[in-house]
C-alpha positions as CSV (number, residue, x, y, z in Angstrom):
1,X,-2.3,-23.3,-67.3
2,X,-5.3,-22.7,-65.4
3,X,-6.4,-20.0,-67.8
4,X,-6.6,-22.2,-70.8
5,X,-10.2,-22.1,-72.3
6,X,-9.8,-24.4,-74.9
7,X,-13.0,-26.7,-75.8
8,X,-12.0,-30.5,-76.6
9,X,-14.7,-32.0,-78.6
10,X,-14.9,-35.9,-78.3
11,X,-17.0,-38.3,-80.6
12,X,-17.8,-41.4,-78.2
13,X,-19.2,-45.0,-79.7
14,X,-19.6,-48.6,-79.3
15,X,-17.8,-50.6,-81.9
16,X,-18.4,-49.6,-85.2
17,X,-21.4,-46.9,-84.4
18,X,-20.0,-44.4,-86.9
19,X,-18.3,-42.1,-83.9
20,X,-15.5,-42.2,-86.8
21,X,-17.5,-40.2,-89.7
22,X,-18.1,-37.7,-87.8
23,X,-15.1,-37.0,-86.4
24,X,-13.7,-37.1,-89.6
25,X,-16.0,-34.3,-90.5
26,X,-14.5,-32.1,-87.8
27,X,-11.2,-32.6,-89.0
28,X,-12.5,-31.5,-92.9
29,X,-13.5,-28.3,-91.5
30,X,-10.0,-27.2,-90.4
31,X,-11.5,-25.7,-87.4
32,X,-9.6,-27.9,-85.0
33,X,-6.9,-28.9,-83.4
34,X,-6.4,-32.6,-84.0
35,X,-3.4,-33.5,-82.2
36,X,-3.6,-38.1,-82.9
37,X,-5.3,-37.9,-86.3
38,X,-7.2,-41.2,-86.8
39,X,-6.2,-42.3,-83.7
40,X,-8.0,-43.4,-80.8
41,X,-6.8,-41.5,-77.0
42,X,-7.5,-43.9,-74.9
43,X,-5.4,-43.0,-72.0
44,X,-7.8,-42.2,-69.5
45,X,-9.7,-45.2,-69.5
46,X,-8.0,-47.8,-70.9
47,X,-6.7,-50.4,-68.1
48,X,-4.5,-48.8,-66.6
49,X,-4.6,-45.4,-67.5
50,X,-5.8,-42.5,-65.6
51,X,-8.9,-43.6,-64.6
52,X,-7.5,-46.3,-62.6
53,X,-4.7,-44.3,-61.5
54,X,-7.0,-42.0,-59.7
55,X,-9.1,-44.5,-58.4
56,X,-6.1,-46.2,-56.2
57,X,-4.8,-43.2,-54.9
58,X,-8.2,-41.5,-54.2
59,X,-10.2,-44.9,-52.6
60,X,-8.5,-48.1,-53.2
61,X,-5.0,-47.7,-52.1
62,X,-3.0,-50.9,-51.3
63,X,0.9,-51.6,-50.9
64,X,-0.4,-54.4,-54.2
65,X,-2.6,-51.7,-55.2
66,X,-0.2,-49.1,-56.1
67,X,2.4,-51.4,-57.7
68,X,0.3,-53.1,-60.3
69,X,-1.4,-49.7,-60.9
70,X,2.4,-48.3,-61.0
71,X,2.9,-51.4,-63.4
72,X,0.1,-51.3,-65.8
73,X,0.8,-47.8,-66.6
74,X,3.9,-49.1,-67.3
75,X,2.7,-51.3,-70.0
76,X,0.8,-48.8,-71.3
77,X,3.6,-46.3,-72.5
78,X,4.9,-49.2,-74.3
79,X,1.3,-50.2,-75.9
80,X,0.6,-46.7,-77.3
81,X,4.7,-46.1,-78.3
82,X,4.8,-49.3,-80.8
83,X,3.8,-50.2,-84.1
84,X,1.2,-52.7,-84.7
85,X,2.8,-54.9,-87.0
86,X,4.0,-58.8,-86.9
87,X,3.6,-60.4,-83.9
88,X,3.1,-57.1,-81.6
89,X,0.5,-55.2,-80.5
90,X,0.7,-51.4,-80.5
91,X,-1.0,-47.9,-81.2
92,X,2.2,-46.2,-82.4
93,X,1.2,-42.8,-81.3
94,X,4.4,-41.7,-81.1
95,X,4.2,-41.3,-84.9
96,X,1.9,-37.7,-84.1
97,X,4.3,-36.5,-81.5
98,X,7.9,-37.7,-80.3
99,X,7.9,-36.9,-77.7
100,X,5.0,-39.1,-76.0
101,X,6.5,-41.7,-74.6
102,X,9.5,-39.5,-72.8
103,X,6.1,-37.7,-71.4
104,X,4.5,-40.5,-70.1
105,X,7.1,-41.4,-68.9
106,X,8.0,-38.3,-67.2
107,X,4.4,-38.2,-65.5
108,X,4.5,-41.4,-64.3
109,X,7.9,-40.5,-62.1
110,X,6.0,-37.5,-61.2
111,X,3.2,-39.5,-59.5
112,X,5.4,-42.1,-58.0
113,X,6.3,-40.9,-54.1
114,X,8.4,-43.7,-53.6
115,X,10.1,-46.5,-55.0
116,X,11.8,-49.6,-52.7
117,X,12.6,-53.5,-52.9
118,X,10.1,-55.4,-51.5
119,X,7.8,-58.7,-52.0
120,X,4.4,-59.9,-51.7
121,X,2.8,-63.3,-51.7
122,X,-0.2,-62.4,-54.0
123,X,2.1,-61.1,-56.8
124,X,4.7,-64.1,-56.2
125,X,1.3,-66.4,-56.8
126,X,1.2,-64.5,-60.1
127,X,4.4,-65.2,-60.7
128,X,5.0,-67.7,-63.8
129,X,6.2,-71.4,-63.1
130,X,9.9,-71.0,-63.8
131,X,10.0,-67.4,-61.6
132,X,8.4,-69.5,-58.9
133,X,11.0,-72.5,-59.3
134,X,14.0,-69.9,-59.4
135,X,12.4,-68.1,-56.2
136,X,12.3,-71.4,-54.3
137,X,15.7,-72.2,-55.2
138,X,17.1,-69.2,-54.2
139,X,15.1,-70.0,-50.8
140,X,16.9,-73.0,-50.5
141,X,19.7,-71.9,-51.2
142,X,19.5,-68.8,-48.2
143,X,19.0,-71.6,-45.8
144,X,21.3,-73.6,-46.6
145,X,24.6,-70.5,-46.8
146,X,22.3,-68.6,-44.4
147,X,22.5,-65.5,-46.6
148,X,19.1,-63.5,-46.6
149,X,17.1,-64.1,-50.0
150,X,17.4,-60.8,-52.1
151,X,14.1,-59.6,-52.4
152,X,12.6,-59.9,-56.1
153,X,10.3,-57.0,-57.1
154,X,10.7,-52.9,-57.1
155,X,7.5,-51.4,-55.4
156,X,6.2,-48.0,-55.7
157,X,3.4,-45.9,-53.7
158,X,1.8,-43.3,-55.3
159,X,1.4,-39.6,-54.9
160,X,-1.8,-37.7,-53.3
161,X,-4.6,-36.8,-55.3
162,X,-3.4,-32.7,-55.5
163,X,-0.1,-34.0,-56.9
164,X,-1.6,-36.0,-59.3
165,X,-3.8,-33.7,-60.9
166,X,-1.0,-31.4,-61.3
167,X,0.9,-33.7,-63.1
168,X,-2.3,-34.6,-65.4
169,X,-2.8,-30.7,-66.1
170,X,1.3,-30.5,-67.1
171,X,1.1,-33.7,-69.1
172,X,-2.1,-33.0,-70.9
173,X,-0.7,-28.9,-71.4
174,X,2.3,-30.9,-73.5
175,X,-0.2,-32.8,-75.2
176,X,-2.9,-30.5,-76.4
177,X,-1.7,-27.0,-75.8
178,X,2.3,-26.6,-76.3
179,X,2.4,-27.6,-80.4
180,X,-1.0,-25.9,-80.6
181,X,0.0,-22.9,-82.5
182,X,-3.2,-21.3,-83.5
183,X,-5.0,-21.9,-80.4
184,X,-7.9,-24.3,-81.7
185,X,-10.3,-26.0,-80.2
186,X,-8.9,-30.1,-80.1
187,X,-10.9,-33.0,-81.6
188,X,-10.4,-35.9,-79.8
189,X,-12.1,-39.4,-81.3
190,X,-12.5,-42.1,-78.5
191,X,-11.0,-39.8,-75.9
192,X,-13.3,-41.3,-73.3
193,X,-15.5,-44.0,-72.6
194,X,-19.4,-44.0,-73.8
195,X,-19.8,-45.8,-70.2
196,X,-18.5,-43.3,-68.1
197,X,-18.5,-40.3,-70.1
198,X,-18.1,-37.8,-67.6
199,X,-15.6,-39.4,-65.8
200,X,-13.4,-40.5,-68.6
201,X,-13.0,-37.3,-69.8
202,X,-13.0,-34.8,-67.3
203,X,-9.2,-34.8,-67.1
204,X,-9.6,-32.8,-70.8
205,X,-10.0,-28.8,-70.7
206,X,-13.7,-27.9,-71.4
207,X,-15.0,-31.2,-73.0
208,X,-18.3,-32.1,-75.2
209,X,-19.1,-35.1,-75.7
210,X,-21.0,-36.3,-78.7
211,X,-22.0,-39.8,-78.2
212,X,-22.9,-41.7,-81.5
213,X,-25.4,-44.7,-81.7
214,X,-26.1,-46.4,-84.8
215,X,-28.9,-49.5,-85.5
216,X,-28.1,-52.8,-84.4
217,X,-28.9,-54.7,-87.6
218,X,-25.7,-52.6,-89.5
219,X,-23.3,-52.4,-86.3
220,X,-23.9,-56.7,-86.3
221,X,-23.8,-57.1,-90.1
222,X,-20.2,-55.0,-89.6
223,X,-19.4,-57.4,-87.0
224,X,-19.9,-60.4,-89.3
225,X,-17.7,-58.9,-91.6
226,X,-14.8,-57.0,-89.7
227,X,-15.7,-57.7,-85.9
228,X,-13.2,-59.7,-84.6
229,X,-12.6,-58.5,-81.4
230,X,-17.0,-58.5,-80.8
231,X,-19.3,-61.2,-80.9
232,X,-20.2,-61.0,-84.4
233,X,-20.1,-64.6,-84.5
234,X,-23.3,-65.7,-82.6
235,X,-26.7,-63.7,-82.9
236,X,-27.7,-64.9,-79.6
237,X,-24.9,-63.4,-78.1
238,X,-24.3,-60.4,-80.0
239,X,-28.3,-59.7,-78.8
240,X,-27.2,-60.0,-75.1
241,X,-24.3,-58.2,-75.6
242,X,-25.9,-55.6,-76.9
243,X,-28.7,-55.0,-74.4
244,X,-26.2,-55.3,-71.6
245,X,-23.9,-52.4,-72.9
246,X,-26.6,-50.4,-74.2
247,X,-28.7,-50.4,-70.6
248,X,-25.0,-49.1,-69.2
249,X,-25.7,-46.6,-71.8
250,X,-29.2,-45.5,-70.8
251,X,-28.2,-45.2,-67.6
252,X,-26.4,-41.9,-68.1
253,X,-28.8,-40.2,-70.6
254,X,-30.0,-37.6,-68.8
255,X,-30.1,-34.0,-69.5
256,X,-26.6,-32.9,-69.2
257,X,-24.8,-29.3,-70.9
258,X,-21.9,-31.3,-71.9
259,X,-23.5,-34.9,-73.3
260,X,-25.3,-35.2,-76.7
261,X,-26.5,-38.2,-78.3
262,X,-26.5,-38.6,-82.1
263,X,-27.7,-41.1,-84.0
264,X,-25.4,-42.3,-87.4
265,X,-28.1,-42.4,-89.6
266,X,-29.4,-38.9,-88.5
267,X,-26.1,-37.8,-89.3
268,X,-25.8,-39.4,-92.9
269,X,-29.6,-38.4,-93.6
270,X,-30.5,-35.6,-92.2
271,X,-26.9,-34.0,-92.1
272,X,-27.9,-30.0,-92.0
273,X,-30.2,-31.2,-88.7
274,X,-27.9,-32.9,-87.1
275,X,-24.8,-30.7,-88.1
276,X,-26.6,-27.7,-87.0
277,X,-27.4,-29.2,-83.3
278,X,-23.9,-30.4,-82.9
279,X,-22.3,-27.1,-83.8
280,X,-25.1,-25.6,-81.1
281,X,-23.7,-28.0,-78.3
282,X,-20.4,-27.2,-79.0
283,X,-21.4,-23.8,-79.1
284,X,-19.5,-22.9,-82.0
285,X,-20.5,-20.9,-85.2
286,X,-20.4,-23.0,-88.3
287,X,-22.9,-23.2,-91.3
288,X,-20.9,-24.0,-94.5
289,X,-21.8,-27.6,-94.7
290,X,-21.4,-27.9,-97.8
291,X,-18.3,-26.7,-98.1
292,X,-16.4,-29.1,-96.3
293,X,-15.5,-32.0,-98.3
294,X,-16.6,-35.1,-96.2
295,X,-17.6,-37.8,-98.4
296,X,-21.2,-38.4,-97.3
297,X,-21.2,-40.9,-100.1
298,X,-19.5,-43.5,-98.4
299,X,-21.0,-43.2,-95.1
300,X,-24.4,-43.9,-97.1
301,X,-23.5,-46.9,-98.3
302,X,-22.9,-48.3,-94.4
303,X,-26.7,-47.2,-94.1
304,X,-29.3,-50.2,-93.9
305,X,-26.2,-53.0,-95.0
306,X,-28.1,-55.4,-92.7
307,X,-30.9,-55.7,-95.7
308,X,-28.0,-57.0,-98.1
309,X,-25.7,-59.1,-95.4
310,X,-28.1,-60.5,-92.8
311,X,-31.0,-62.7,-93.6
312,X,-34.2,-62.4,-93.0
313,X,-34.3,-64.7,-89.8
314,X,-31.1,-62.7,-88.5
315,X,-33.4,-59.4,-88.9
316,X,-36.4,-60.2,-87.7
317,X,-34.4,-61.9,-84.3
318,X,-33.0,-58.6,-84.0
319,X,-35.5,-56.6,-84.0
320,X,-37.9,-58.7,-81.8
321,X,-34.6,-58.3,-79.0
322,X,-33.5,-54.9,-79.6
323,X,-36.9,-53.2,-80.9
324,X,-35.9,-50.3,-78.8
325,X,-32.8,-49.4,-80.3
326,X,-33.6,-49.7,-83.9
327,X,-33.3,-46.6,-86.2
328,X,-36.9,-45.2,-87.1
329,X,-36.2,-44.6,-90.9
């Protein structure tokens, strides 16, 4: 496994930036492996995920560390194994390979060292009002038969770092490498987090990361529309919003080999440009543009929306509080 030199090219974006077009455009070109089509993998920094997993074992280790880590992951394999539909919540990424949630599940026994009975007064604070009724009972009821209270919860410590890398590289060879026949290069959208791209996706073999921005006015007129999960609902606070994620975002623009930054509209208007210096990053020959059959059409229409859906007092706050990250048409 350690001679794998696959590249994994990741399009990282905010809420609606446009990260999705051009990833689709990848995928047109058949050049790729694309192992969750139209699916965000979000395992390594979703709550939870691998990110976090890391972080307890390598600096933040607790007894109540380790469990709710343990736990969360837990929740996870059950997150990205349903279907969102009715009352639950779920990626359903099972539906691009079967065999994902025996995986996780799998790698998650292969970073637990130890598993045992045990209790803790911070989690039995957590607890919910009936648990905490039935748990004083039961206390109670010890005293009064002199039996010892059973104890409530299953804990479990996690491996060492070593180990856990090791079983990162054998879940993400299942992942990526075993069903990829041909040996391409993987496309990954929202594999990683624009906030910590380095660190989100350095568990992936040989990543680029192509970071896509898009003008404020058209990511809040989507918000209006679509948004519900950011605040298109108040200008004041989208603006604030806005300025504090995209100062996280300056933060790691530097000059790095493995970090580009793209803007949407460059993409949609100045495709051969743009096109041409993302197929230079990922150091990959590719010139037949025009070939592939992306519909540029429709990502032009999501070009300069705000000037139809916002009015002109919703524009002009906009660009008097994000003047700096407004598209220069």
């Amino acid at each position: 496994m350690s001679q794998i030199v696959l590249k994994t090219i990741n399009t990282l974006g905010t809420g609606y930036s446009g990260s999705s077009a051009i990833y689709e455009f990848f995928q047109k070109t058949n050049l790729f492996y694309d192992p969750f089509p139209n699916s965000n993998f979000s395992l390594t920094y979703d709550p939870g995920g691998l990110m976090d997993l890391e972080k307890v074992i390598s600096s933040t280790f607790t007894i109540n560390n380790s469990k709710i880590a343990h736990d969360n992951f837990q929740d996870l394999i059950g997150y990205y194994s349903k279907k969102n539909q009715g009352t639950q919540t779920g990626k359903n990424l099972i539906k691009h390979n079967k065999e994902l949630k025996i995986l996780l599940e799998h790698f998650l026994k292969g970073i637990t060292a130890l598993s045992y009975k045990g209790d803790s007064g911070y989690l039995n604070y957590k607890n919910e009002l009936i648990k905490k009724m039935r748990i004083k009972i039961l206390l109670k009821l010890t005293k009064l038969f002199k039996k010892k209270l059973p104890n409530q919860k299953e804990f479990f410590l996690l491996c060492d770092l070593n180990t856990f890398k090791n079983e990162v590289e054998k879940l993400f060879f299942e992942l990526f490498v075993k069903n990829n026949n041909k040996k391409k290069d993987i496309i990954l959208d929202q594999a990683g987090s624009i906030f910590e791209p380095k660190q989100s996706t350095k568990f992936f073999y040989n990543t680029y990361n192509i970071c896509v921005l898009r003008d404020p006015r058209d990511i809040y007129a989507e918000l209006k529309r679509k948004g519900q999960g950011f605040p298109g609902y108040d200008l004041k606070i989208f603006c604030d919003w806005y300025l504090i994620i995209m100062k996280k975002i300056d933060q790691i623009k530097k000059n790095d080999g493995r970090l580009i930054f793209i803007n949407f509209e460059d993409f949609v208007l100045n495709r051969k440009s743009s096109l041409t210096k993302i197929f230079q990053f990922i150091e990959k020959e590719f010139e037949n543009f025009d070939e592939v059959q992306f519909d540029f059409k429709r990502s032009e229409n999501n070009i300069l929306i705000h000037k139809k859906e916002l009015s002109e007092n919703e524009n002009k706050y906009i660009e008097s509080k994000l003047e700096n990250y407004l598209f220069k048409f």
